[in-house]
mmCIF file as Biopython writes it, N, C-alpha, C and O atoms, coordinates in Angstrom:
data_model
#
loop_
_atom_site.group_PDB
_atom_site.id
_atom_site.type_symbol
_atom_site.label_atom_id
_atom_site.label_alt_id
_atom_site.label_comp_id
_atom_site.label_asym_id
_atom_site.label_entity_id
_atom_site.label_seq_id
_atom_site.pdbx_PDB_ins_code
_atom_site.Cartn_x
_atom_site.Cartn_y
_atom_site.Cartn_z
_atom_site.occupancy
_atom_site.B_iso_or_equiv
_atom_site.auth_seq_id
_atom_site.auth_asym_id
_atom_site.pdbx_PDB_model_num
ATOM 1   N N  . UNK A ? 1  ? 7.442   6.242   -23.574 1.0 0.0 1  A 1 
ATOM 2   C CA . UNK A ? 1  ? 7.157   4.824   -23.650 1.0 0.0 1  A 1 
ATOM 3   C C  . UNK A ? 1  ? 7.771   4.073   -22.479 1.0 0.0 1  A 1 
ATOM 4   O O  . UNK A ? 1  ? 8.323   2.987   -22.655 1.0 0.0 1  A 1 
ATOM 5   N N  . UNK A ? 2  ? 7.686   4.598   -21.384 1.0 0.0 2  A 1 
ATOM 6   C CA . UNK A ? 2  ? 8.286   4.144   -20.068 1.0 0.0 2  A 1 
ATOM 7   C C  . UNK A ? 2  ? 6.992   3.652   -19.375 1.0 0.0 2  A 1 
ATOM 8   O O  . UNK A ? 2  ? 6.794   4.077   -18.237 1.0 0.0 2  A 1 
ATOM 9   N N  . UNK A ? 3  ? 6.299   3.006   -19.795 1.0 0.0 3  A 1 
ATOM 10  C CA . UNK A ? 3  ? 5.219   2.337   -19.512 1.0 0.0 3  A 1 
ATOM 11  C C  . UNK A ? 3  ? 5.397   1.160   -18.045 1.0 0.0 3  A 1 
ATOM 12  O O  . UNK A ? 3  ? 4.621   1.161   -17.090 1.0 0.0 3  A 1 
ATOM 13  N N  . UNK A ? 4  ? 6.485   0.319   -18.180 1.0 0.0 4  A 1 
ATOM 14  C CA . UNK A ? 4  ? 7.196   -0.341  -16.971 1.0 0.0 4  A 1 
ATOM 15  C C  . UNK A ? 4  ? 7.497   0.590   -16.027 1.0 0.0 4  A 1 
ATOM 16  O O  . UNK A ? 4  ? 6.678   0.519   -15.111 1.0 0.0 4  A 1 
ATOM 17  N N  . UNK A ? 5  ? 8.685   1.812   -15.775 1.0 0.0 5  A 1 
ATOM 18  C CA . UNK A ? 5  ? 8.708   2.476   -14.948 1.0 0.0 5  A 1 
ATOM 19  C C  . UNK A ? 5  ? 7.695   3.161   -14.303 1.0 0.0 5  A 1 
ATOM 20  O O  . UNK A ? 5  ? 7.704   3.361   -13.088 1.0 0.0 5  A 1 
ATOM 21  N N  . UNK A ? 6  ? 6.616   3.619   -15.226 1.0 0.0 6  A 1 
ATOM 22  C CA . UNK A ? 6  ? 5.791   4.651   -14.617 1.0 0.0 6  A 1 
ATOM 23  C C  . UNK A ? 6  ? 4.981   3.658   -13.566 1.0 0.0 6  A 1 
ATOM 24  O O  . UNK A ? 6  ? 4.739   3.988   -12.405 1.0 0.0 6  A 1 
ATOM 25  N N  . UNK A ? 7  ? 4.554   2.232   -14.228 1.0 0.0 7  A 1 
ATOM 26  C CA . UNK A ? 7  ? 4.177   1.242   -13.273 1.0 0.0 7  A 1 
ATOM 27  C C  . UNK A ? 7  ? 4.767   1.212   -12.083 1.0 0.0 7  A 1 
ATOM 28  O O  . UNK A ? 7  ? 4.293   1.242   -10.947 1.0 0.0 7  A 1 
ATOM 29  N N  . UNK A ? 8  ? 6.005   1.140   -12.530 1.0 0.0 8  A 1 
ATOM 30  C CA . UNK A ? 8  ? 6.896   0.249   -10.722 1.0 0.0 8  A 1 
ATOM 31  C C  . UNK A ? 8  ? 6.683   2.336   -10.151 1.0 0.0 8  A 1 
ATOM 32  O O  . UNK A ? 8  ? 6.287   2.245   -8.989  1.0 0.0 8  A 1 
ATOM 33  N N  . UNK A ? 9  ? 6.744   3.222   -10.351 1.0 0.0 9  A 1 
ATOM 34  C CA . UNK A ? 9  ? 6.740   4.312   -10.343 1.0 0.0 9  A 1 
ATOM 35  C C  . UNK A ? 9  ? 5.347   4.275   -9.158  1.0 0.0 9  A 1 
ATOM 36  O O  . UNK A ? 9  ? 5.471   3.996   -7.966  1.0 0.0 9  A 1 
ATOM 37  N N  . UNK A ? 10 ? 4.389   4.539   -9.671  1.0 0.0 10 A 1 
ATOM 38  C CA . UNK A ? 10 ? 3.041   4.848   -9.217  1.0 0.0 10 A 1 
ATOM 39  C C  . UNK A ? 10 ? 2.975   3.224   -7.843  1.0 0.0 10 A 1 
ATOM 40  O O  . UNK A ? 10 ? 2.687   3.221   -6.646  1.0 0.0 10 A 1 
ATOM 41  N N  . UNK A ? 11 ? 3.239   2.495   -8.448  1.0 0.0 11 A 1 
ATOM 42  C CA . UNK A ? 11 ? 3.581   1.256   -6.881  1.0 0.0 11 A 1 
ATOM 43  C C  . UNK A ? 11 ? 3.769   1.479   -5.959  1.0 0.0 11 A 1 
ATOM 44  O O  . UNK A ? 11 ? 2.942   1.456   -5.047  1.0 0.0 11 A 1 
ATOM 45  N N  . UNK A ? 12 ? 5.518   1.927   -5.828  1.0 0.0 12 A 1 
ATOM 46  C CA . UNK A ? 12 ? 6.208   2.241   -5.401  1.0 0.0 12 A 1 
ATOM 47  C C  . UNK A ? 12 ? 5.846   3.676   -4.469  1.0 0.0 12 A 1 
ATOM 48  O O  . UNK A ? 12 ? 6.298   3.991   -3.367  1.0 0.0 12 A 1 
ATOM 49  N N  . UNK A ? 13 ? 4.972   4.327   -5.247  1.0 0.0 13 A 1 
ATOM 50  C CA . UNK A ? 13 ? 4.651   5.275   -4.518  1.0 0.0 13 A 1 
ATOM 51  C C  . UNK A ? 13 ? 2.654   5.029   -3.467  1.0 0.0 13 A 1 
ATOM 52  O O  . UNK A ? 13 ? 2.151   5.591   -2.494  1.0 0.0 13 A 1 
ATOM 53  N N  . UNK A ? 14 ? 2.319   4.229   -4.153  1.0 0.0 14 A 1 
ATOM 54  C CA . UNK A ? 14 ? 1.236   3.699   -3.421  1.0 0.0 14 A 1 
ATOM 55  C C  . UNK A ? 14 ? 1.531   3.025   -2.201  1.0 0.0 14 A 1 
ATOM 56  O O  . UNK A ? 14 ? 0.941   3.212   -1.136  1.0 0.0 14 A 1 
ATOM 57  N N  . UNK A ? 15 ? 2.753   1.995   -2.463  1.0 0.0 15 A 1 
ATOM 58  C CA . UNK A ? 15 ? 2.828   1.555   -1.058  1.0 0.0 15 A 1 
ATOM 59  C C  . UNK A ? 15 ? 3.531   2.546   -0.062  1.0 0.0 15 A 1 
ATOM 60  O O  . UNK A ? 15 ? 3.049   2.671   1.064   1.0 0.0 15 A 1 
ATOM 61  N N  . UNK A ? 16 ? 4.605   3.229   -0.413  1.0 0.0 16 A 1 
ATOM 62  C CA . UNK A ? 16 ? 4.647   4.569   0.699   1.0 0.0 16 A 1 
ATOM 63  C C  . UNK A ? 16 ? 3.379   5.128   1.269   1.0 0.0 16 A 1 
ATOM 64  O O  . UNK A ? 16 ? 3.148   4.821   2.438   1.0 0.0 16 A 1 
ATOM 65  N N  . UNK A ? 17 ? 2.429   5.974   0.585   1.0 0.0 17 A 1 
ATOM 66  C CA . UNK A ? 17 ? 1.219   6.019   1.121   1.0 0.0 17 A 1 
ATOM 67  C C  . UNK A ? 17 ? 0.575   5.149   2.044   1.0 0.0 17 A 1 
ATOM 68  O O  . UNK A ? 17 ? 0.091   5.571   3.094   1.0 0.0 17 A 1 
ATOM 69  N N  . UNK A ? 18 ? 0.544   3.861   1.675   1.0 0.0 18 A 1 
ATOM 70  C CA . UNK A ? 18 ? -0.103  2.854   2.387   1.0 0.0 18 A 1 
ATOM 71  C C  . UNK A ? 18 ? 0.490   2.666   3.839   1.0 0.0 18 A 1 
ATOM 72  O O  . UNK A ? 18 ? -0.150  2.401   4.857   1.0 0.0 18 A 1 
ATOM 73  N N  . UNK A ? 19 ? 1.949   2.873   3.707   1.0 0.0 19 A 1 
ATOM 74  C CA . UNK A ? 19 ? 2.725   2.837   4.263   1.0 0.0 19 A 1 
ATOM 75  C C  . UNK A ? 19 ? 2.267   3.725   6.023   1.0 0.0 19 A 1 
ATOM 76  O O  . UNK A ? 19 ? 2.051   3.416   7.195   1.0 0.0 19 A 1 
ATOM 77  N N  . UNK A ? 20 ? 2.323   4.740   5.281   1.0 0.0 20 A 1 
ATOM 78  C CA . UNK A ? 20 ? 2.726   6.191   5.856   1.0 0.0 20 A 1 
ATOM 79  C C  . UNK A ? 20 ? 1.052   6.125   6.525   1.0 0.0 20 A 1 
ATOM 80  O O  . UNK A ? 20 ? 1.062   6.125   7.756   1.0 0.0 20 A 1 
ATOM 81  N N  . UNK A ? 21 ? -0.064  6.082   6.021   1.0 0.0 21 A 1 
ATOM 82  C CA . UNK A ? 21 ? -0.881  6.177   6.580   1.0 0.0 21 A 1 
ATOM 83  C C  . UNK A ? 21 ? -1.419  5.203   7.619   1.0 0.0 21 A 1 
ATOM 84  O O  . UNK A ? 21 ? -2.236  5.469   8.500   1.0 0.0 21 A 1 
ATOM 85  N N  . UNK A ? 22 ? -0.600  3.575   7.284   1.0 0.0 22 A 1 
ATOM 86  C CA . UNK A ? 22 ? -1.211  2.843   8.448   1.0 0.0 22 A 1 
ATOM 87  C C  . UNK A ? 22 ? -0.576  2.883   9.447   1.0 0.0 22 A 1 
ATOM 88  O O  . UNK A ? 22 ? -0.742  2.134   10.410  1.0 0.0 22 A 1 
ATOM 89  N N  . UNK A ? 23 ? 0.673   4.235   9.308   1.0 0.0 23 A 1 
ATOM 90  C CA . UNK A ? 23 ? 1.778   4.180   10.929  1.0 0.0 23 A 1 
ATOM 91  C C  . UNK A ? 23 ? 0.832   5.202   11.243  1.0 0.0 23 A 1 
ATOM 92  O O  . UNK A ? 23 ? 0.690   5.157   12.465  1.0 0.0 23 A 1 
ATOM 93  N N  . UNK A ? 24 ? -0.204  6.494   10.549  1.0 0.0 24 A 1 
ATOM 94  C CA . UNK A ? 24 ? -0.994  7.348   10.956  1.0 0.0 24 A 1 
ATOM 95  C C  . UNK A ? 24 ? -2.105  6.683   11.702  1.0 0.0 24 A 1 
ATOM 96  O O  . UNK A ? 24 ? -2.955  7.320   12.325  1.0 0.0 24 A 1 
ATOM 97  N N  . UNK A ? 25 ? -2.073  5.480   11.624  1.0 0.0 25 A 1 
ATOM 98  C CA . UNK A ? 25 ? -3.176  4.862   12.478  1.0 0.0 25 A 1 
ATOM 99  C C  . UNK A ? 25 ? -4.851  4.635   11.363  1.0 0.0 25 A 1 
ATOM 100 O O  . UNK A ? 25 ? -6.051  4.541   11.624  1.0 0.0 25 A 1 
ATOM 101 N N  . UNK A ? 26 ? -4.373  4.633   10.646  1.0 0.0 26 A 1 
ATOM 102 C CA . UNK A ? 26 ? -5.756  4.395   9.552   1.0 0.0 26 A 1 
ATOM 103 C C  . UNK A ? 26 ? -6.082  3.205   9.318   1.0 0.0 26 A 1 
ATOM 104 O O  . UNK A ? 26 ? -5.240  2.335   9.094   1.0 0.0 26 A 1 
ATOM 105 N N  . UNK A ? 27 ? -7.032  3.045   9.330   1.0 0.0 27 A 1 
ATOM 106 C CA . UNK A ? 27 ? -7.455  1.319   9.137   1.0 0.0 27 A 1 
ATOM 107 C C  . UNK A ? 27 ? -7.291  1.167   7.817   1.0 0.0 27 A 1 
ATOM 108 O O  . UNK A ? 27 ? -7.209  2.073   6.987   1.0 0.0 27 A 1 
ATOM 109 N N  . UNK A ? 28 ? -7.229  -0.294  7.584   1.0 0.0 28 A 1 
ATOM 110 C CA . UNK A ? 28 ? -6.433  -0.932  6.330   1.0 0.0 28 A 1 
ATOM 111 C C  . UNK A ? 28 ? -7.722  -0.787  5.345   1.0 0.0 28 A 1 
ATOM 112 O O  . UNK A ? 28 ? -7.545  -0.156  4.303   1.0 0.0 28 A 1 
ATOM 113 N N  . UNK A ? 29 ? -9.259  -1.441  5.666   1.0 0.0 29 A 1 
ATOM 114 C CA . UNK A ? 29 ? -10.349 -0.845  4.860   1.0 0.0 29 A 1 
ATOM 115 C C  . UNK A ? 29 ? -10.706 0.968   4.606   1.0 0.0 29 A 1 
ATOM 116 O O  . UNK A ? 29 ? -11.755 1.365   4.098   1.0 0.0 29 A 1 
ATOM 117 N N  . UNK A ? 30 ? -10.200 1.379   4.822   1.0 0.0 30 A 1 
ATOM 118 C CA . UNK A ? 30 ? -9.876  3.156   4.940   1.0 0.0 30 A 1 
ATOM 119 C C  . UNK A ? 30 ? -8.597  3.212   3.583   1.0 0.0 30 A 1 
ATOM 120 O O  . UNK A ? 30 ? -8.832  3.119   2.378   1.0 0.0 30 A 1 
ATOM 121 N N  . UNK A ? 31 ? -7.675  3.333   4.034   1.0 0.0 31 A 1 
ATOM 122 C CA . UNK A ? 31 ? -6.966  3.003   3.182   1.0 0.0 31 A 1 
ATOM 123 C C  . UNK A ? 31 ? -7.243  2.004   1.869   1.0 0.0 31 A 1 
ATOM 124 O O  . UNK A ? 31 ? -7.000  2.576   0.806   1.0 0.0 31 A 1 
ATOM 125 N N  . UNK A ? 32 ? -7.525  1.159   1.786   1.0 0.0 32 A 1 
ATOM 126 C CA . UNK A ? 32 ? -8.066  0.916   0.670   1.0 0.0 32 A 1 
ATOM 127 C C  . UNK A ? 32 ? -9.117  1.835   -0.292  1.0 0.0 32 A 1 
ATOM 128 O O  . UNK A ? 32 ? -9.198  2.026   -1.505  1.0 0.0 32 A 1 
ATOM 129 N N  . UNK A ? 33 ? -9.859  2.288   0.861   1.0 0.0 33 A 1 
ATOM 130 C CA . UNK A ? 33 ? -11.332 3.302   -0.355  1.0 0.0 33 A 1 
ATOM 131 C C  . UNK A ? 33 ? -10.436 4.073   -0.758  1.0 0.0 33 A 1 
ATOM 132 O O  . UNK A ? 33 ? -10.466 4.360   -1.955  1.0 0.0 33 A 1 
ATOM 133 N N  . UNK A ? 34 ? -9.433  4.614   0.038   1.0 0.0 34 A 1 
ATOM 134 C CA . UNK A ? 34 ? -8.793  6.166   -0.435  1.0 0.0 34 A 1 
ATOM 135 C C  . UNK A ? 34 ? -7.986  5.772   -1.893  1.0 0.0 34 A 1 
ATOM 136 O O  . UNK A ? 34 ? -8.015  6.316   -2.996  1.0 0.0 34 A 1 
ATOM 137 N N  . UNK A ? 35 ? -7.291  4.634   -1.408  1.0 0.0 35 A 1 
ATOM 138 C CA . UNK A ? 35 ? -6.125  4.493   -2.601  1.0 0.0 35 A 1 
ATOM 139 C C  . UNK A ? 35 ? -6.853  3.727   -3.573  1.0 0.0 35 A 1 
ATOM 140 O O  . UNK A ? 35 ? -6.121  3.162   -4.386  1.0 0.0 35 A 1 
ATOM 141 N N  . UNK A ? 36 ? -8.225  3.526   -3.737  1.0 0.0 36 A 1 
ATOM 142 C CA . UNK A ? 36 ? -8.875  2.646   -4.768  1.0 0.0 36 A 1 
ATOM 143 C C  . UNK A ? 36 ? -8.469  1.226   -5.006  1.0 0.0 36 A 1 
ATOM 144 O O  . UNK A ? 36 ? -8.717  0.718   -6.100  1.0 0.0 36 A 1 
ATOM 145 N N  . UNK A ? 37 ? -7.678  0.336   -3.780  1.0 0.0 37 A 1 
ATOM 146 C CA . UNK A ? 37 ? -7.275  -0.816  -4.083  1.0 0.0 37 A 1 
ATOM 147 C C  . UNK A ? 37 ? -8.020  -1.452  -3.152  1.0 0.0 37 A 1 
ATOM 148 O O  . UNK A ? 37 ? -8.584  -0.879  -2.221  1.0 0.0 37 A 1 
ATOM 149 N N  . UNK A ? 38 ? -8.059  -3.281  -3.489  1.0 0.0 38 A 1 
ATOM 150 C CA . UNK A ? 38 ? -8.334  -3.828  -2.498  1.0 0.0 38 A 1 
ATOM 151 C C  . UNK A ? 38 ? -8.053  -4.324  -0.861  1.0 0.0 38 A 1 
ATOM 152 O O  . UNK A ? 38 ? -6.858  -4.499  -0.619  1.0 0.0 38 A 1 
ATOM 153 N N  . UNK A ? 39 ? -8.803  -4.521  0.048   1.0 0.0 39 A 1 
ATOM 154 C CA . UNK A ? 39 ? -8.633  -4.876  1.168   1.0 0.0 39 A 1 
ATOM 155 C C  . UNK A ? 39 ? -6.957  -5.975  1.333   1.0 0.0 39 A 1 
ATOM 156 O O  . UNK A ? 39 ? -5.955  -5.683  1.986   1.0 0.0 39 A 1 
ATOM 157 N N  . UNK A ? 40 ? -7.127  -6.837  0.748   1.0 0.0 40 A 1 
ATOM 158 C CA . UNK A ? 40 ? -6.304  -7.777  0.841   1.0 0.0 40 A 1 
ATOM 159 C C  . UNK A ? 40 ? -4.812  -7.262  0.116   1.0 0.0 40 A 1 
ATOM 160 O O  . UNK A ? 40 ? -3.746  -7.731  0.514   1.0 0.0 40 A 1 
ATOM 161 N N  . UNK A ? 41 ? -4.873  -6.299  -0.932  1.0 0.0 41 A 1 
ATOM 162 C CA . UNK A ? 41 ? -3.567  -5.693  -1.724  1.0 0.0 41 A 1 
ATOM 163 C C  . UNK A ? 41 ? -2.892  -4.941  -0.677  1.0 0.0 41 A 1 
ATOM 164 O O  . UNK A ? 41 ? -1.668  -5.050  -0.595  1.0 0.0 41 A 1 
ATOM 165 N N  . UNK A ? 42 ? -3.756  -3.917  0.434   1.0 0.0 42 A 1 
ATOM 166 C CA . UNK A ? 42 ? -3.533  -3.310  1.384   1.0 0.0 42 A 1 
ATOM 167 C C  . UNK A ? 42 ? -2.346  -4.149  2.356   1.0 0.0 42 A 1 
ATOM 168 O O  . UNK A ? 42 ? -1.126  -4.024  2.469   1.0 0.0 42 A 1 
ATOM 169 N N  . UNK A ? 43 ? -3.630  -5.294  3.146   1.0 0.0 43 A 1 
ATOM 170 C CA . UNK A ? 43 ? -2.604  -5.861  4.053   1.0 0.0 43 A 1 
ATOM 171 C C  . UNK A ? 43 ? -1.424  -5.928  3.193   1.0 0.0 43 A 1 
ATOM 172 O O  . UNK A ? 43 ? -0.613  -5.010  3.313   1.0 0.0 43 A 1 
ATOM 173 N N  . UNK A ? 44 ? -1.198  -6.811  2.388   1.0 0.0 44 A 1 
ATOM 174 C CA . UNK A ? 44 ? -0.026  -7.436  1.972   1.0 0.0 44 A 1 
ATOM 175 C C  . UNK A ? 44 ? 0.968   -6.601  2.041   1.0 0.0 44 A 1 
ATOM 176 O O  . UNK A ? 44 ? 2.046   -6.644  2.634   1.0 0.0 44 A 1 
ATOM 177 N N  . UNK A ? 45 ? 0.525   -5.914  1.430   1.0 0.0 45 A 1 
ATOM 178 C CA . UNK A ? 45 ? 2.091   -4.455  1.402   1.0 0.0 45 A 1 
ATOM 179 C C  . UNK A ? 45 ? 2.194   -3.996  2.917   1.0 0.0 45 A 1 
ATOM 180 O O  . UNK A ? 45 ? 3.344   -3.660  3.199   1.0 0.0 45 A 1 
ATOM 181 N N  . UNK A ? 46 ? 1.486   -3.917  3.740   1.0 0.0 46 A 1 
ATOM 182 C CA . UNK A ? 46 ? 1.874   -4.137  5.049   1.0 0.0 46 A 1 
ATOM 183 C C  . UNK A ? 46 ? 2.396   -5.139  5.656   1.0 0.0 46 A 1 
ATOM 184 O O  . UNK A ? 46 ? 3.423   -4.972  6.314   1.0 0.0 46 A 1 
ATOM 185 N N  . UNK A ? 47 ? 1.967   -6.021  5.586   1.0 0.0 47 A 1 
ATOM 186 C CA . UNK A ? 47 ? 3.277   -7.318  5.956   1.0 0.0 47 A 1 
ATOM 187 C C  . UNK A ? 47 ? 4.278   -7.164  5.511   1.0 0.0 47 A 1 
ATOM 188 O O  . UNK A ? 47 ? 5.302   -6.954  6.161   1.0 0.0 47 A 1 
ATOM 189 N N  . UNK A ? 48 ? 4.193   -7.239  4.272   1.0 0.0 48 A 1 
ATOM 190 C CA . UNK A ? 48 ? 5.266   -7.334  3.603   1.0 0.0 48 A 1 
ATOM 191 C C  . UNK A ? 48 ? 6.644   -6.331  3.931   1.0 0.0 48 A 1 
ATOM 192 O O  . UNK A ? 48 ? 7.825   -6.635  4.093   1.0 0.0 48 A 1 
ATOM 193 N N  . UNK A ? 49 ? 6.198   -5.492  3.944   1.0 0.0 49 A 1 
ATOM 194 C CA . UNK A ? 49 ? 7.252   -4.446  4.795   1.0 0.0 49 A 1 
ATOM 195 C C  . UNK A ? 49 ? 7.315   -4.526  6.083   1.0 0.0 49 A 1 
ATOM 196 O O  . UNK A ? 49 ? 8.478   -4.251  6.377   1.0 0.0 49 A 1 
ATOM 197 N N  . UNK A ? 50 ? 6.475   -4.837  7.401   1.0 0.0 50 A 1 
ATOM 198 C CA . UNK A ? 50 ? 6.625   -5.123  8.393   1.0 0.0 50 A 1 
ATOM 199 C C  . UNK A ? 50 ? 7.483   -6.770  8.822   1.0 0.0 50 A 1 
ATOM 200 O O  . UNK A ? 50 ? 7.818   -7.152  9.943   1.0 0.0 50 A 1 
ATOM 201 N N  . UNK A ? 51 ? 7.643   -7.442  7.565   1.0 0.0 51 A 1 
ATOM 202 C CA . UNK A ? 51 ? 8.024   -8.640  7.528   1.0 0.0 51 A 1 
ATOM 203 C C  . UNK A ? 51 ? 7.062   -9.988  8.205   1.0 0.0 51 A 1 
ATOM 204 O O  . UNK A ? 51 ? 7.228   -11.027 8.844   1.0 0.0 51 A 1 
ATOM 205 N N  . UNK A ? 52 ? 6.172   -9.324  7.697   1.0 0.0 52 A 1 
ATOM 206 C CA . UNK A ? 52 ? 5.276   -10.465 7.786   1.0 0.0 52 A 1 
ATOM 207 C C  . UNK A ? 52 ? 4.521   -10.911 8.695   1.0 0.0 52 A 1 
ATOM 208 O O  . UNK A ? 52 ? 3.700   -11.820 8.566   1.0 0.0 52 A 1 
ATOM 209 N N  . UNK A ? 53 ? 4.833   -10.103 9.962   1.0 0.0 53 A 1 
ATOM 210 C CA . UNK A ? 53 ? 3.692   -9.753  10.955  1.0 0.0 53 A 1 
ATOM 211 C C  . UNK A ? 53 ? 2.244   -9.371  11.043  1.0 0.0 53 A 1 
ATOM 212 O O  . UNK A ? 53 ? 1.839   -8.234  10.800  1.0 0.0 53 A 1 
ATOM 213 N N  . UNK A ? 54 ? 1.600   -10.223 11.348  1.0 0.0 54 A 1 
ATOM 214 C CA . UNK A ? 54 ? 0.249   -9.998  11.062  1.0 0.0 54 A 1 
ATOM 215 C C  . UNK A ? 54 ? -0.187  -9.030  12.197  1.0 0.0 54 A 1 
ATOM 216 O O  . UNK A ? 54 ? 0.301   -8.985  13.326  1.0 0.0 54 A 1 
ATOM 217 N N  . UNK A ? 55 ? -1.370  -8.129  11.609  1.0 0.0 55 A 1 
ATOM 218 C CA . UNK A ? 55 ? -1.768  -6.999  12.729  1.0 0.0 55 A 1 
ATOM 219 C C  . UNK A ? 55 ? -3.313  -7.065  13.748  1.0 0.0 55 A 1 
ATOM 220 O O  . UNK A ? 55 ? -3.547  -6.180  14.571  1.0 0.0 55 A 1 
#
């Protein structure tokens, strides 16, 4: 019944991915089909860790 963790869990591990693949040079609509999220969920977690630098 760790229903919260497995959430922040599977996140947490999506944005690594997201992560990891847009330093691989993958476009952010690429990344999205793969990880089944939207265009705009993409950027964000890229800014957001880049601090907010737009690309």
């Amino acid at each position: 019944m760790n229903t919260q963790a497995d959430s922040l869990n599977k996140e947490y591990s999506n944005n690594e991915r997201i992560l990891q693949m847009n330093a691989s040079g993958v476009s952010v609509k690429e990344i999205a089909k793969k990880l089944n999220m939207g265009v705009g969920e993409v950027r964000l977690v890229i800014n957001l860790y880049k601090g907010g630098k737009q690309q």
